[in-house]
C-alpha positions in Angstrom: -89.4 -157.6 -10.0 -91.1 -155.2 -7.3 -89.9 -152.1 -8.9 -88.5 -150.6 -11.9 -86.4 -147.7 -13.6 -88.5 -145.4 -15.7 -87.3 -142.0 -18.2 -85.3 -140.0 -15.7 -86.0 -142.2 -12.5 -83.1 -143.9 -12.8 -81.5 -144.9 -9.2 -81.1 -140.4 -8.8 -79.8 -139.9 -5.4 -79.6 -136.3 -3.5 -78.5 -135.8 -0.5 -81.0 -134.3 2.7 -78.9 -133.7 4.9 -75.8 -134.2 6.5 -75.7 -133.6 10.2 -72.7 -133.8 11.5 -69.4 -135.8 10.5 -69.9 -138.3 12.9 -74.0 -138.7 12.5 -76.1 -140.5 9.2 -76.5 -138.8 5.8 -80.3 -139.5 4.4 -80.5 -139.9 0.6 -83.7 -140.3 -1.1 -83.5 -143.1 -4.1 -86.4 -142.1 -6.9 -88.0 -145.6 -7.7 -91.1 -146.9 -9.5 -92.8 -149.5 -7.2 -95.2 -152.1 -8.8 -99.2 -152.0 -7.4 -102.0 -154.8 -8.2 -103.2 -154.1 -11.6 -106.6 -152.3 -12.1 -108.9 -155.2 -11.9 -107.7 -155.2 -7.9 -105.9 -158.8 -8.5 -102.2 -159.0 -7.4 -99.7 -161.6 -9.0 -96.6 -160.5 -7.4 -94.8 -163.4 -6.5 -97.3 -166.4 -7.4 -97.6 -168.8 -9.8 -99.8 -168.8 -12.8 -101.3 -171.1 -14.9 -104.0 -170.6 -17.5 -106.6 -172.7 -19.0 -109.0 -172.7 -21.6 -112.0 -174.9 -22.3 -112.7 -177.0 -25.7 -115.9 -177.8 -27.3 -114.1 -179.7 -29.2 -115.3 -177.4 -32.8 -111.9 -176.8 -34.6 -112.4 -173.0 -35.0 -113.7 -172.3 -31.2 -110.3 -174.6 -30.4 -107.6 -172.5 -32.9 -109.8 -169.2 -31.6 -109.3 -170.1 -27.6 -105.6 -171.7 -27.9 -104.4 -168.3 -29.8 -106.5 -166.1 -27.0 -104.9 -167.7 -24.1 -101.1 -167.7 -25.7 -101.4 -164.4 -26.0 -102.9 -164.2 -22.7 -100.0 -165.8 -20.9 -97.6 -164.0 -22.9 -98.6 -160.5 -21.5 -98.6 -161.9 -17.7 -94.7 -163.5 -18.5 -94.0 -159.7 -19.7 -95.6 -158.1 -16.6 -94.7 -160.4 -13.7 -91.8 -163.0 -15.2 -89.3 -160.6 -17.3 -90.5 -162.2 -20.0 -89.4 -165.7 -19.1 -92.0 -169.1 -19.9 -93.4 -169.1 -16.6 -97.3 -169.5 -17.3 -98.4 -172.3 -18.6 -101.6 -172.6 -20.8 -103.9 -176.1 -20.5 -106.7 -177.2 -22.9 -110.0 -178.4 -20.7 -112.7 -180.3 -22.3 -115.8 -178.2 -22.3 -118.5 -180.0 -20.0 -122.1 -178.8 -20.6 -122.6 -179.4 -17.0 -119.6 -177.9 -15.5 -120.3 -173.9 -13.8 -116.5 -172.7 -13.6 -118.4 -170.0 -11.2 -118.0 -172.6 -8.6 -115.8 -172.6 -6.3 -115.2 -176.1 -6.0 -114.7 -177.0 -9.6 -112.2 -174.2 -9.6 -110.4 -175.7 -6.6 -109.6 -178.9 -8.5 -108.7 -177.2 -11.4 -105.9 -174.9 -9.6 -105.0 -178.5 -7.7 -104.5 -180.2 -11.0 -102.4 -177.4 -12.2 -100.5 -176.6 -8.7 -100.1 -173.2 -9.1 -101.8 -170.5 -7.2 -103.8 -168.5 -9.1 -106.4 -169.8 -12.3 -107.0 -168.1 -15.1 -109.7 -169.9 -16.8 -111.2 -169.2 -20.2 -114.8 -170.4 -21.2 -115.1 -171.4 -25.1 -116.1 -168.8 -26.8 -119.6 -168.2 -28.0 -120.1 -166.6 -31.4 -123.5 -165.5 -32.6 -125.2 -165.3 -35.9 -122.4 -163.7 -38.0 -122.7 -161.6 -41.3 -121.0 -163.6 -44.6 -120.4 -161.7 -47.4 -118.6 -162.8 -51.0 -116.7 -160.7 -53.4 -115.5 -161.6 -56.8 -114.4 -162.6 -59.4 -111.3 -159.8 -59.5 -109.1 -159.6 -62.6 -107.7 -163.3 -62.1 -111.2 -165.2 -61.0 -110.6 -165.1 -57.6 -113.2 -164.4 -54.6 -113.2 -163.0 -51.2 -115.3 -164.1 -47.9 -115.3 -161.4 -45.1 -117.6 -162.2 -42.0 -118.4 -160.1 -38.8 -119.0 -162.6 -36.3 -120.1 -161.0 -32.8 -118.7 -163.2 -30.3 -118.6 -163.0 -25.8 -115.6 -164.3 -24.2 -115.8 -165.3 -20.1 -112.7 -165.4 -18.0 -112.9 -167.0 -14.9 -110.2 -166.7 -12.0 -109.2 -168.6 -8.7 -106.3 -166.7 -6.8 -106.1 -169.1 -3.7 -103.8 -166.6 -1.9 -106.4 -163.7 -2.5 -108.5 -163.5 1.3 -111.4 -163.2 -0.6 -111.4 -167.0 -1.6 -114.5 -166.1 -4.2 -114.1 -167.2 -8.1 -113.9 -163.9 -9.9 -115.9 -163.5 -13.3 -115.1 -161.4 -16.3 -116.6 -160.8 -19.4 -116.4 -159.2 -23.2 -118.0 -159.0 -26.0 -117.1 -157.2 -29.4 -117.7 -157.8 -33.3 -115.0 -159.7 -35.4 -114.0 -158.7 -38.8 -111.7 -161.1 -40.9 -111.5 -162.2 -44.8 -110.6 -165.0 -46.4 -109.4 -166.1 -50.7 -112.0 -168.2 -51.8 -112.5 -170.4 -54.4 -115.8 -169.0 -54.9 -117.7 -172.8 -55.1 -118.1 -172.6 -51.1 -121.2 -172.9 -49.5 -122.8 -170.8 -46.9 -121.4 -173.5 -43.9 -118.2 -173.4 -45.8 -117.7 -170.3 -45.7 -118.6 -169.6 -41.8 -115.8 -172.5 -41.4 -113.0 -170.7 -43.3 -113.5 -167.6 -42.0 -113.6 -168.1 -38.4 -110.3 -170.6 -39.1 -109.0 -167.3 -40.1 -109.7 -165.7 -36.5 -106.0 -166.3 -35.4 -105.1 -162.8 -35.3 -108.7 -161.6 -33.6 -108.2 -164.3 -31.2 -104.6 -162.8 -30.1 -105.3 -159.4 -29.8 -108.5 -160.2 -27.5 -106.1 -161.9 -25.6 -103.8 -159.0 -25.4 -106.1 -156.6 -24.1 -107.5 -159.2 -21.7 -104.2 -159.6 -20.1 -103.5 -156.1 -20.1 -106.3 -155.7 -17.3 -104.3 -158.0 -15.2 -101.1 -155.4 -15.9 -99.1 -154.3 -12.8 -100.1 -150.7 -11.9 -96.9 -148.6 -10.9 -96.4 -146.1 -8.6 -93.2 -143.2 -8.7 -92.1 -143.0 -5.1 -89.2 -142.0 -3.0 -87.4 -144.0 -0.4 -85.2 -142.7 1.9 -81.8 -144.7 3.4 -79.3 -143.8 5.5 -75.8 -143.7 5.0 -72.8 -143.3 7.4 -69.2 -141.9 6.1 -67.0 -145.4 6.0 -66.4 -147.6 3.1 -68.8 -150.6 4.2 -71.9 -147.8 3.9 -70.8 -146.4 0.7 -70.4 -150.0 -0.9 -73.9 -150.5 0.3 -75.2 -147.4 -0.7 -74.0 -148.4 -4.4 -75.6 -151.7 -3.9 -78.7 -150.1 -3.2 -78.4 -147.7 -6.6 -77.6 -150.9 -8.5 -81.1 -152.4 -6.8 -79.1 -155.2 -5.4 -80.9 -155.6 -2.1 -79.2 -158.9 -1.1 -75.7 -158.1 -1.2 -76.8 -154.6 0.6 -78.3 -156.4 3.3 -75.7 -158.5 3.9 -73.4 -155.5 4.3 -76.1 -153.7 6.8 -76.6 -157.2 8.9 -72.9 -157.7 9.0 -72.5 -154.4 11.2 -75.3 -154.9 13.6 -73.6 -155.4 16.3 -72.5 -151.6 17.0 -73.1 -150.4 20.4 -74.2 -147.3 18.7 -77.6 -147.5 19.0 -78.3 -144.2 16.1 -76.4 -146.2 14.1 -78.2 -149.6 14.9 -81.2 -148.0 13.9 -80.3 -146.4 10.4 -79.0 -150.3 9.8 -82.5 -151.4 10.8 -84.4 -148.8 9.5 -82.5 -149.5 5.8 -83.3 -153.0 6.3 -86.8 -152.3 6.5 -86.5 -150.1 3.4 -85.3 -153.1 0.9 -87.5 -155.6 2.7 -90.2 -153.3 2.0 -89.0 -152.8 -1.8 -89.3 -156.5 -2.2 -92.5 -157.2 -1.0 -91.5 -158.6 1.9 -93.9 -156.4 4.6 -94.3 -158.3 7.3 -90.7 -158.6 7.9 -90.3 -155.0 7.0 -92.5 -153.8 9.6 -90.9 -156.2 12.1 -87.3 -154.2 10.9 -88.5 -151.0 11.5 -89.8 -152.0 14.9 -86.7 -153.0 16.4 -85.4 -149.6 14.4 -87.5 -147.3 16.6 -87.0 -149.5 19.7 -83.2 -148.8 19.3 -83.4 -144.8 18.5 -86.1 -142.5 17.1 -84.7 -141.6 13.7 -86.8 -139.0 11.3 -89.2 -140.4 8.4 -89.9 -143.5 10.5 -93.6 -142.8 10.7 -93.4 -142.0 7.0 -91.9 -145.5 5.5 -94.4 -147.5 8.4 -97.4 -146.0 6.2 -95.8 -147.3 2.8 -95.6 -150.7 4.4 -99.0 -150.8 5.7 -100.3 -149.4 2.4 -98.4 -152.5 1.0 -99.9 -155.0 3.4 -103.5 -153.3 2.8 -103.0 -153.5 -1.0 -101.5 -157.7 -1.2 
C-alpha cells in the first residue's frame, strides 16, 4: 500500500470551488503517502528475501535465526500488510567469502530471485562478563553475562541505480541470565547463557528493521469532479481509496468532445496513478491533461510526481 489513513486524515474532502454548474468542482482528499525509509532504501513494490550466515556454533545459529525473524517480520508489517512475504535463508558462513562484493551478492539475490538482499553476517561476540549467584533459599544458582557483540547487515537492491552492496553495522552490550545448577563450568556457562539470547537476538532485529521503515508524508491531492452520477460514484471510489474501479469510471468517459472535461478525466488519472506509485505513467496522464485544456494545480501535482520519480 502507497498510502494510508492516519488520526483525523481519514479520506476528509472539502470543496475549493465550484465554478459554474456546468464547469468541474476541485476537492482536495487529505492522505498520508509512503516515502523510502530513512536509511534512503525504497521497497515499495519489490520483493524481499533475507539471509543470514551460519558458523555453524549453536548459539551464533539460535542468535542470527531469531534476529532475522524478527527482521522479516517488521518489513511484512511495513511493506506487505502483515502477510508472509519475506522469506529468511540460512547461508553457511565461508571464511573466505566478503558479502561487500558485489558479485557474491549477485548470486545470492539470483539464488533467492527476489530483488532486493538483505544479508546478515554471523554475529561476533567479544570477551563477555560471567557472573554466578547462589545458593537462594531452595539451593538454586543464577548465571547472568554481558556479552558485547557487532552485528553487520549487508544489502543488494538490484533495482536501486546505484548497483553498490550497501553495509550497515551495530554494536551494543547484551545482558541475559540463566537458572543454573551451580556445578557449571566457566565454558558452560558462556554456552547457557548466550543460548538464552533469543529475546536480545529479536529485539536487535526489531530495531534493525525499523531503519528500513517507510517514512510517510501528510499531503493533499486535489481531483476534479463534474455534477452527474458517473463523477460522484467515482468520487466515492476515490474516498474509499479504490483507484481501480475509479479509473475505470474516468477511462470509460474519455471520449467527451469536451476538452475541460477531458482534461479533469486525465488530470484525475494522473492523480491515482501517481498515488500508486506508478510516475511514469502519471506524468504521461497529466501530459495529454495539459495538451487538452490548461486546468489549475497542474504545475502543482507535476512537482509531486517528479519528487516521486527523484525519490524511487
Amino acid at each position: 500500500m502507497f498510502f494510508r489513513k492516519s488520526g483525523v486524515l481519514l479520506s476528509v474532502v472539502s470543496i475549493l470551488s465550484a465554478a459554474v454548474s456546468c464547469g468541474p468542482s476541485a476537492y482536495l482528499l487529505d492522505i498520508e503517502t509512503r516515502q523510502p525509509s530513512a536509511s534512503g532504501i525504497n521497497l515499495i513494490g519489490k520483493t524481499v528475501s533475507v539471509v543470514y550466515a551460519d558458523k555453524g556454533e549453536s548459539e551464533d545459529s539460535l542468535f542470527s535465526a531469531a534476529m532475522s525473524s524478527a527482521f522479516a517480520s517488521v518489513l511484512e508489517d511495513d511493506y506487505f500488510g502483515g502477510d508472509s512475504l519475506v522469506t529468511v535463508y540460512c547461508l553457511d558462513r565461508q571464511d573466505t567469502v566478503d558479502f561487500g562484493n558485489k558479485a557474491e551478492m549477485v548470486d545470492l539475490l539470483v539464488d533467492t530471485g527476489s530483488d532486493v538482499l538483505f544479508l546478515f553476517d554471523s554475529p561476533e561476540f567479544g570477551t563477555g562478563e560471567i557472573r554466578k549467584t547462589g545458593p537462594d533459599a531452595a539451593g538454586g544458582y543464577v548465571a547472568s553475562g554481558s556479552f558485547p557483540f557487532v552485528v553487520d547487515l549487508y544489502v543488494y537492491d538490484s533495482m536501486d541505480p546505484r548497483d553498490t552492496v550497501m553495509h550497515f553495522s551495530g554494536s551494543t552490550i547484551a545482558e541475559v541470565s540463566a537458572e543454573v545448577t551451580g556445578s557449571e563450568s566457566h565454558e558452560g556457562l558462556e554456552y547457557i547463557l548466550k543460548n538464552s539470547l533469543e529475546g536480545t537476538a529479536r529485539n536487535v532485529g526489531t530495531a534493525s528493521g525499523s531503519k528500513f521503515a517507510p517514512a510517510w508524508k501528510a499531503e493533499q491531492i486535489l481531483f476534479f469532479v463534474y455534477d452527474s452520477s458517473l463523477w460522484y460514484d467515482s468520487y466515492f471510489y476515490v474516498n474509499d481509496y479504490q483507484w481501480q474501479k475509479a479509473m475505470d469510471i474516468w477511462m470509460s468517459m474519455l471520449d467527451t468532445e469536451n476538452l475541460e472535461k477531458k482534461a479533469c478525466l486525465e488530470y484525475n488519472l494522473s492523480a491515482a496513478c501517481y498515488l500508486q506509485g506508478e510516475f511514469d505513467l502519471a506524468e504521461e496522464w497529466l501530459d495529454l491533461s495539459e495538451k487538452h485544456f490548461k486546468l489549475p494545480y497542474t504545475d502543482t501535482l507535476r512537482k509531486k510526481i517528479r519528487s516521486g520519480v527523484s525519490g524511487k
